[in-house]
Backbone bond lengths (Angstrom), bond angles and torsions (degrees), N, CA, C in turn:
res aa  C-N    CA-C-N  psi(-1)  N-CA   C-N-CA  omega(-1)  CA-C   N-CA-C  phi
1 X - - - 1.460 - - 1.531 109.15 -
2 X 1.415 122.20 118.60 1.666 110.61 164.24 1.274 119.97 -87.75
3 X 1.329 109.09 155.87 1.189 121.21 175.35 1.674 124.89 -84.46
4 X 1.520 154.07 165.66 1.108 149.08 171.91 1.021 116.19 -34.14
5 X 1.588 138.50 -46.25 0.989 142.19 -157.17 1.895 96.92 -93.41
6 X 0.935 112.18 -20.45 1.900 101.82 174.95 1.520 99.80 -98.49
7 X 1.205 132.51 -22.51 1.915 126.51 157.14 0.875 123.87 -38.88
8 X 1.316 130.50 -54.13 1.392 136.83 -151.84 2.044 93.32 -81.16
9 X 1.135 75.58 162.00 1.801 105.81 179.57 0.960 122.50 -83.43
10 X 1.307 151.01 145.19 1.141 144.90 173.98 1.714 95.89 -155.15
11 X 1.788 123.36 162.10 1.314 106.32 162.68 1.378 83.20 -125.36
12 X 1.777 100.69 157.58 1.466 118.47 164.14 1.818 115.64 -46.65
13 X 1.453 116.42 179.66 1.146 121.17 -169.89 1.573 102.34 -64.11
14 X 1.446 122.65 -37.91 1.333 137.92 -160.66 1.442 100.09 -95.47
15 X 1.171 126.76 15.39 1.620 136.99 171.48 1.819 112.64 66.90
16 X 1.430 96.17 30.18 1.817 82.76 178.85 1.531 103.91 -101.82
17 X 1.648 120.22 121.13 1.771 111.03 -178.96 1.352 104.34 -52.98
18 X 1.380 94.01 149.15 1.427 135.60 157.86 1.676 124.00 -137.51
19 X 1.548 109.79 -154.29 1.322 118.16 175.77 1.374 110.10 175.56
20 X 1.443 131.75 -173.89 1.168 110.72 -162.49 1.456 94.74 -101.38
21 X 1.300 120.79 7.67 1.679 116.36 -157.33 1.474 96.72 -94.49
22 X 1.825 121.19 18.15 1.505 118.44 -169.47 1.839 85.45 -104.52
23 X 1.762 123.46 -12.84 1.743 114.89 171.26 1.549 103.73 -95.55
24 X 1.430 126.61 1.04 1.360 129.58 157.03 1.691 97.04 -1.46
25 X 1.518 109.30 111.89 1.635 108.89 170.49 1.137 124.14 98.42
26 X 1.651 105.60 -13.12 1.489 117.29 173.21 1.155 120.56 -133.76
27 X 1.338 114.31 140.61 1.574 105.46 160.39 1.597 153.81 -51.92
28 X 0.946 128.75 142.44 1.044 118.32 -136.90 1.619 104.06 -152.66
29 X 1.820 124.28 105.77 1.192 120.32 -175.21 1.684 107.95 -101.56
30 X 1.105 115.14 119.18 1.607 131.91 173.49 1.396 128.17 -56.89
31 X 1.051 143.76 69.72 1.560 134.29 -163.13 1.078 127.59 -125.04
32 X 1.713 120.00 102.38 1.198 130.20 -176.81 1.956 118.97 -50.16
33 X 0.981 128.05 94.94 1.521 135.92 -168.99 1.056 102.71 -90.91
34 X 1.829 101.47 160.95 1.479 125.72 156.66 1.729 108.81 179.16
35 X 1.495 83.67 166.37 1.738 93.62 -140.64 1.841 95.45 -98.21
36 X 1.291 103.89 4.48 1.986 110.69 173.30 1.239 105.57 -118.17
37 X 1.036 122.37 41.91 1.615 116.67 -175.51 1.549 116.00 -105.36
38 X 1.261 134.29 130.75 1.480 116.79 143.77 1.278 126.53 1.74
39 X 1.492 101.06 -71.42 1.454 120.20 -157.06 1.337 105.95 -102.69
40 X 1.540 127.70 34.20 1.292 139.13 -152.90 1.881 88.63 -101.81
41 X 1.132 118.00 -46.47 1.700 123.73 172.12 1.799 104.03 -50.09
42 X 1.627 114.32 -4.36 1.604 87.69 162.86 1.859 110.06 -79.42
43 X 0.800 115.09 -16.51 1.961 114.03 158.81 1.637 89.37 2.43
44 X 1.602 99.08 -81.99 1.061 123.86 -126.57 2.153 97.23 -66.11
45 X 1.054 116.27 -21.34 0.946 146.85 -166.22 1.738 118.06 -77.50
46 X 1.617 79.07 -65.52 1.377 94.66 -173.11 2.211 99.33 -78.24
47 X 1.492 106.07 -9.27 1.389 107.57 177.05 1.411 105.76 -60.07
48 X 1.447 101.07 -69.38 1.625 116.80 -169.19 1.359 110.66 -65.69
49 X 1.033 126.10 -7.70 1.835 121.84 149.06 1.388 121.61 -68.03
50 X 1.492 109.91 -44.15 1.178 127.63 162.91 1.701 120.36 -35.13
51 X 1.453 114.75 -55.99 1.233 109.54 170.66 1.254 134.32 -116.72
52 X 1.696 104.55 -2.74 1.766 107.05 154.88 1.807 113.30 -54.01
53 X 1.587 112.39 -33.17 1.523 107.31 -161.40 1.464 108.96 -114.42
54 X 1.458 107.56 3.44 1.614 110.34 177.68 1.449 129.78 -56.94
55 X 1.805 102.00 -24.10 1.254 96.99 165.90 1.541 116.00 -105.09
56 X 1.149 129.86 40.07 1.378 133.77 -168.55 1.532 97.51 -133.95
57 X 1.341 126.36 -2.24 1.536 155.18 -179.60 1.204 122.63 68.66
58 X 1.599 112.62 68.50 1.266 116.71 -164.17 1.928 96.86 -113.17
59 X 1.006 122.39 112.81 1.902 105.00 150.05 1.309 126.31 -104.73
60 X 1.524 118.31 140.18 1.280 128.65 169.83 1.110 105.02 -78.93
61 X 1.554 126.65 137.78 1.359 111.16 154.84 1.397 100.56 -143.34
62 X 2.027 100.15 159.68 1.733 90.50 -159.70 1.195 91.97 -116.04
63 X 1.356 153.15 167.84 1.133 158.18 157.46 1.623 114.55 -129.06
64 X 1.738 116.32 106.92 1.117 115.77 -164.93 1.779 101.54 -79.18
65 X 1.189 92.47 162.89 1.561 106.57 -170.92 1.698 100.11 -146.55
66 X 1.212 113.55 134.05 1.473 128.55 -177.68 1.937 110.74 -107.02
67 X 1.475 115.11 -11.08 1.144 140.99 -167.46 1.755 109.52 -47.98
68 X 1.759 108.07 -27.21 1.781 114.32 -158.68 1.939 93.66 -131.46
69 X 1.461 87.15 92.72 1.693 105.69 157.34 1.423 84.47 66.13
70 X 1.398 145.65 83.94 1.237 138.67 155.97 1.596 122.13 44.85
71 X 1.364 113.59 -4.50 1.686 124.07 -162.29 1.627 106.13 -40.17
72 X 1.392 127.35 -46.37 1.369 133.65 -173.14 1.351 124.99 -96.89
73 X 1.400 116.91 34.60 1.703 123.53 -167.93 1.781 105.71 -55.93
74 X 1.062 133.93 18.52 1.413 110.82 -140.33 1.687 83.21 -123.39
75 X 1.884 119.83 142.60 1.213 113.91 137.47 1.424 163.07 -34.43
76 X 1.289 131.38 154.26 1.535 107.31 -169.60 1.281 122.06 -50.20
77 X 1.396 109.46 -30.51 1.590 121.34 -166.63 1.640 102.17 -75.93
78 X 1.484 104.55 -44.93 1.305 106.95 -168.42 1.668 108.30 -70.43
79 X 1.310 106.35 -54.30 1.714 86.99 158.64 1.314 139.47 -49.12
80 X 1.255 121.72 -43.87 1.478 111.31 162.29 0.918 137.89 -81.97
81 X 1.649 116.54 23.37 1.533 133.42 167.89 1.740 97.12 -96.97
82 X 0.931 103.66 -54.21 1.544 118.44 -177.82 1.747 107.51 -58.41
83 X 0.914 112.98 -28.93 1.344 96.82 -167.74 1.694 90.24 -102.08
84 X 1.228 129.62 -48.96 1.624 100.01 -170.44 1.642 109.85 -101.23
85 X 1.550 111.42 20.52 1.985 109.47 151.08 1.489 98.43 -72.05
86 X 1.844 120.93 -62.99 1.243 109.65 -164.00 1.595 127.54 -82.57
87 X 1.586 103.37 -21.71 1.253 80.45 179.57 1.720 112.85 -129.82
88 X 1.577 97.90 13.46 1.471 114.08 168.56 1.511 117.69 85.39
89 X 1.450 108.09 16.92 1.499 113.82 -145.88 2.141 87.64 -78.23
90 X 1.530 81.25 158.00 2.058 90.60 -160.91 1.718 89.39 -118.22
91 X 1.577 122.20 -24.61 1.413 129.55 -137.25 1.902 87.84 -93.06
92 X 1.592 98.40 138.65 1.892 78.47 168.10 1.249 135.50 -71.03
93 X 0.890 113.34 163.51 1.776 153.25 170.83 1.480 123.99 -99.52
94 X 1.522 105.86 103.10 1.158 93.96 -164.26 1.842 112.71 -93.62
95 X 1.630 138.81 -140.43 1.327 119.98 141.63 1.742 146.95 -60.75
96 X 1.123 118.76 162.58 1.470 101.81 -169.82 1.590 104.89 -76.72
97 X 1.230 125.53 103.45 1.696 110.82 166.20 1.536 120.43 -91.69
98 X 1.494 111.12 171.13 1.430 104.98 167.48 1.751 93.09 -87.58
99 X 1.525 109.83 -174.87 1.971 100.05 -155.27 2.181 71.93 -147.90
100 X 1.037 119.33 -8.90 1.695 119.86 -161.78 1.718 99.41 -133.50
101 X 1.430 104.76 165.05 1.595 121.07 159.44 1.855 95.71 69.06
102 X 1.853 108.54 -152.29 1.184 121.71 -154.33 1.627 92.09 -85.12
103 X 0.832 105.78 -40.52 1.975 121.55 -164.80 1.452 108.77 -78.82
104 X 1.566 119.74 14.27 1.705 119.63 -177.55 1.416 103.85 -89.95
105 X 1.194 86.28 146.80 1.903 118.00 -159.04 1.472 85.48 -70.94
106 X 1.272 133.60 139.15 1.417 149.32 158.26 1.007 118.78 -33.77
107 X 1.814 120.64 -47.80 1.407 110.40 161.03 1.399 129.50 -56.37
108 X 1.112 109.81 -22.04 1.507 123.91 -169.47 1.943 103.04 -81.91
109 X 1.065 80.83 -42.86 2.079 86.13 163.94 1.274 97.71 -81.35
110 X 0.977 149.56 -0.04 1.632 123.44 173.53 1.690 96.70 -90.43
111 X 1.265 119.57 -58.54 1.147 144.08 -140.58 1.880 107.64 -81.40
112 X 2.215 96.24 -31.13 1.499 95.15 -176.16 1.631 106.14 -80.77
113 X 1.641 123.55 -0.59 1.423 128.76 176.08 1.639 102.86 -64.46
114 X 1.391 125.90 -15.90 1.382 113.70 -150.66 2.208 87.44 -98.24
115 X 1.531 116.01 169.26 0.981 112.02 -158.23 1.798 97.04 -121.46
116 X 1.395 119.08 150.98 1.314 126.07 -170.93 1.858 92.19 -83.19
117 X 1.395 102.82 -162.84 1.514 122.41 170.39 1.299 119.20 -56.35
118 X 1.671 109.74 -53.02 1.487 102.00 178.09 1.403 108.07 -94.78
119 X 1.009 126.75 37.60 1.364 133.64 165.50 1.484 141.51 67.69
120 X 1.648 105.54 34.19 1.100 133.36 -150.21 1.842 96.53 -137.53
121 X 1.488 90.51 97.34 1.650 106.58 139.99 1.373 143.46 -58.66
122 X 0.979 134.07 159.11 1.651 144.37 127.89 1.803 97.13 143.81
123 X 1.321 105.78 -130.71 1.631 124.73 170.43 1.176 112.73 0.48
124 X 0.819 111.67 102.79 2.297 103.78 150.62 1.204 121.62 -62.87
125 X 1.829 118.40 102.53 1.220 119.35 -160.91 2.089 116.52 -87.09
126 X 1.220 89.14 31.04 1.926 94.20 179.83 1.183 107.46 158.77
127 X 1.813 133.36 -176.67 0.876 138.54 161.39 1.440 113.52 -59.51
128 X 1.549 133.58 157.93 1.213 156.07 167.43 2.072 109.97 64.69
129 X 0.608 108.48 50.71 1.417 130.61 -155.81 2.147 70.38 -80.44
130 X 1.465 106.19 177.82 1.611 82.38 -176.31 1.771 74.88 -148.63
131 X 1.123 141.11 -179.60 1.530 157.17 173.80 1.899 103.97 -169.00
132 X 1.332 99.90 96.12 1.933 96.07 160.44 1.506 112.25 -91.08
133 X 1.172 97.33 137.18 1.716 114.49 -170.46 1.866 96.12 -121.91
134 X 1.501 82.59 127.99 1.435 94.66 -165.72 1.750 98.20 -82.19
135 X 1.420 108.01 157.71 1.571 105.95 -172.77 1.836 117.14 -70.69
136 X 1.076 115.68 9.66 1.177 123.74 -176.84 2.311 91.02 -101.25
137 X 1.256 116.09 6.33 1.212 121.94 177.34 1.614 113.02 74.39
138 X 1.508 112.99 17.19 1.693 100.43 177.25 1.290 113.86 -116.21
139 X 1.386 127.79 167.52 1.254 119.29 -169.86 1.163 120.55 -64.24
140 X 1.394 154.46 103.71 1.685 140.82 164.12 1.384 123.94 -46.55
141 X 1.199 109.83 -48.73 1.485 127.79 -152.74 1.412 113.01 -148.19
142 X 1.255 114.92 157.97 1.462 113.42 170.33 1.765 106.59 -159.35
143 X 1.168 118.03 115.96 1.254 147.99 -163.39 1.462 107.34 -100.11
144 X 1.841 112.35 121.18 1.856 103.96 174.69 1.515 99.27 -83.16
145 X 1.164 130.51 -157.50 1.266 149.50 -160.16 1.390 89.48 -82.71
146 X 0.903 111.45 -86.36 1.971 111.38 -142.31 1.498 92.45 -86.44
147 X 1.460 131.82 44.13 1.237 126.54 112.17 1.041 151.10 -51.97
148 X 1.392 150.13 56.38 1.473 153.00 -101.61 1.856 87.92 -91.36
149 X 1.523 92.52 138.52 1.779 92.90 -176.16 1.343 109.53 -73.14
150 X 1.208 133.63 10.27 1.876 111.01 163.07 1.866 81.95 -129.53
151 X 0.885 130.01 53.64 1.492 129.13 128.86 1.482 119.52 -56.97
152 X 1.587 132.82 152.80 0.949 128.82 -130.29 1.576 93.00 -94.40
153 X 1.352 121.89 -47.43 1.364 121.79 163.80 1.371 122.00 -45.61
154 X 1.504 131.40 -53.44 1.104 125.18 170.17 1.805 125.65 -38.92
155 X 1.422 105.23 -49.81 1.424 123.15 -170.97 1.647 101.76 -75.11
156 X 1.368 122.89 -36.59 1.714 126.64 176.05 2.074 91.53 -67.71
157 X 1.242 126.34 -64.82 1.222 114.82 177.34 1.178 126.95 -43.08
158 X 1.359 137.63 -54.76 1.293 153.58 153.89 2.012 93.29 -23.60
159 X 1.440 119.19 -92.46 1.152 145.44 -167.60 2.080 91.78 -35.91
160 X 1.401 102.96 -62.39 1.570 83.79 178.69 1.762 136.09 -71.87
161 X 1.433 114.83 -9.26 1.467 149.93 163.56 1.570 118.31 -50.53
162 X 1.911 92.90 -45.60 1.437 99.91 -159.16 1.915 104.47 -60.87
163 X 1.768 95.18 151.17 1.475 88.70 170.00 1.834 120.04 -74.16
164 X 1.535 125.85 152.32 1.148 142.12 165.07 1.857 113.07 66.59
């Protein structure tokens, strides 16, 4: 059975639909991206999670967002040139949504209901904001920005998530 958050639609970076209900069974880390950011060197981060846990059934997926100070101006092409020249990234990329305000992507309303550490929902407060969705399709976790994705909590969440 999926849950709301694997229903909804989304298309890849290159505009072909999907949703999240195609990692049905796996885990699955959510991360609003962009390629002008500060915190744009978690790439590199959120890569090597990407393929230390890929066979343990983990997917990264990034979803660029242009929403914080212009950070993501760039086309589909140009983002996915940019992201695996500099930081080699292999994991998908889905379309650019807004993730805040009137114009937020549905997933992004499903997903901003779920609550961080100190226990506070809603807004996506910056780029790389992180959400692990456990393979049964519900939220696990929810990560602010300058949580670096192999921080020690992140990687114990991930590790208890994983399927089998």
């Amino acid at each position: 059975m999926t849950t709301p958050v694997q229903n909804i639609g989304i298309n890849t970076l290159r505009g072909v639909p999907t949703s999240l209900g195609e990692y049905d069974g796996r885990a699955v880390l959510v991360v609003n991206v962009a390629s002008k950011c500060g915190l744009t060197p978690q790439y590199t981060a959120l890569e090597k999670l990407s393929t230390d846990y890929a066979d343990r059934g983990l997917t990264v997926l990034g979803i660029p967002c242009n929403q914080f100070m212009g950070q993501e101006p760039g086309t589909p092409e140009e983002i996915e040139t940019f992201c695996s020249t500099t930081y080699g990234v292999t994991f998908p990329l889905l379309e650019k949504v807004e993730v805040n305000g009137e114009n937020r992507h549905p997933l992004y309303g499903e997903l901003t209901k779920s609550e961080d550490a100190e226990g506070k929902a809603g807004d996506i407060q910056w780029n790389f904001e992180k959400f692990l969705i456990a393979p049964d399709g519900t939220v696990a976790k929810r990560f602010r920005p300058r949580t670096e994705p192999d921080a020690p909590e992140v990687v114990e969440a991930i590790e208890a998530v994983l399927p089998g």
